[in-house]
C-alpha angles and dihedrals in degrees: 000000000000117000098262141190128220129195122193134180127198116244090246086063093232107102131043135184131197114189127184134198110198112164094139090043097057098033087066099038092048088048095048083049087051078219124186123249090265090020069058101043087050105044088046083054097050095046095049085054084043089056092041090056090038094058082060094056117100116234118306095013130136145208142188126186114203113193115192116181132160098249137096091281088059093188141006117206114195121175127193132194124209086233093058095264105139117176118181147184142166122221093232108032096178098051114107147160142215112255116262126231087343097302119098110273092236087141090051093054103045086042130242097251114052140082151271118225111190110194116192118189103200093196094244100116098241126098113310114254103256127211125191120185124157120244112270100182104351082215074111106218086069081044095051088040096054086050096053085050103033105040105017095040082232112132106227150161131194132199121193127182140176143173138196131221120227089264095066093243116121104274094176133021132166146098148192135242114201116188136186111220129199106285093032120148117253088210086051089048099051085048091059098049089048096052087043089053088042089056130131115230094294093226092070093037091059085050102052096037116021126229086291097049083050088058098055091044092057093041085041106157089001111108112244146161132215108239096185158330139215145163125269117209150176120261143154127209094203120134139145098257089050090055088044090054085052105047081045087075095047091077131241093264082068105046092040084052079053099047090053099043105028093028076219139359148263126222130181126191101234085212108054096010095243119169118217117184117197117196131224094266093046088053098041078059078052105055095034071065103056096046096053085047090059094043102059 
């Protein structure tokens, strides 16, 4: 079955719940990343939360997490497109922990102290919204959750989960978002946090159920209807014009400096790993560029 995402919503209208389930997804992201077993745990985390934000966007929107701590892993990058397209790296794939007290380190890695920067192109034209919130836990669902109640006043909690196979590759991943809306029940709410505090490993859960079957263990005996469904999937949004764009900022003084020393230059998506190589008389396009740029 596709990696899928499902958005509910109570009978009463005030809360709603999206659950994923993105084990594809995060098994070839996590291949292309060359990640760790806990780099893995971590960046399969963070793109099931990216999906999850991603299903609340309006058409042609756009978001990207950026998660700075101070451990090994240094960042995590996720990106989420209104249509279900997640794309994800780290800034350190090989780094990696023993477990602790028998649960994956994730919040070891990404670091206790650091922040979470949350970037949402409206699709508008004009500068992204831009959210800022420091880590609370950096086990990333607590983190995303603080950011939807804290930033965007909308009450919120998010569970994450991920396994690996014996052979070290993601088995599971997925997650859930549950949200209170404006005219929520308090006696619903309180439900819901009952029956999340009541959960199995979520994993498992995802495994044995499925994001919709999620859905209906967190609503249990809560009336709800399911409001859609769609596929989540891996893409990049690489091009050349796109790393162009990008060697274009860095002046004509630096890609002359690479002319002379490189003849040419190397640049590798740090999402799908692809390798774009540029030649002495594209730069020298490029840095006739620049140098108008700076000049007008």
């Amino acid at each position: 079955m596709a990696d899928q995402i499902v958005r509910a919503l109570c009978l009463s209208g005030g809360i709603r719940i999206l659950a994923c389930s993105a084990g594809e997804l995060a098994r070839e992201i996590c291949e292309l990343q060359r990640t760790s077993a806990t780099a893995s745990i971590a960046l399969s985390r963070g793109l099931a939360g990216g999906a999850l934000m991603g299903a609340l966007l309006k058409d042609e929107q756009r978001i990207a997490l950026k998660f700075e701590g101070n451990g090994p892993l240094r960042k995590m990058i996720i990106e989420a497109d209104s249509d279900g397209a997640v794309r994800g790296c780290v800034g350190t794939p090989a780094a990696d922990l023993e477990p602790l007290k028998g649960k994956w380190d994730v919040a070891g890695l990404i670091g206790r102290a650091g922040f979470l920067t949350v970037s949402k192109d409206l699709g508008t034209g004009g500068h992204p919204y831009l959210g800022v919130v420091q880590l609370v836990s950096s086990e990333i669902g607590e983190d995303l959750a603080y950011y939807l109640t804290d930033s965007e006043q909308t009450p919120s909690a998010v569970g994450l989960g991920a396994a690996l196979d014996d052979a070290g590759l993601i088995a599971v991943c997925g997650g859930f978002l549950v949200q209170a809306l404006p005219k929520a029940d308090e006696l619903e709410i309180e439900k819901i946090m009952a029956r999340i505090a009541g959960l199995p490993a979520l994993s498992g859960l995802l495994e044995d159920v499925g994001a919709e079957g999620v859905i209906r263990e967190l609503f249990g005996d809560i009336p709800y209807t399911i409001l859609e469904s769609h596929d989540i999937f891996f893409r990049c949004g690489c091009g050349q014009e796109k790393v162009e764009r990008a060697l274009l900022t860095l002046g004509s003084e630096e890609l002359q400096d690479m002319r002379s020393k490189d003849s040419g230059a190397r640049v590798t998506c740090e999402f799908c790993r692809k390798a774009y190589h540029l030649g002495v008389a594209e730069l020298d396009k490029l840095i006739l560029q620049a140098s108008e740029q700076a000049g007008s």
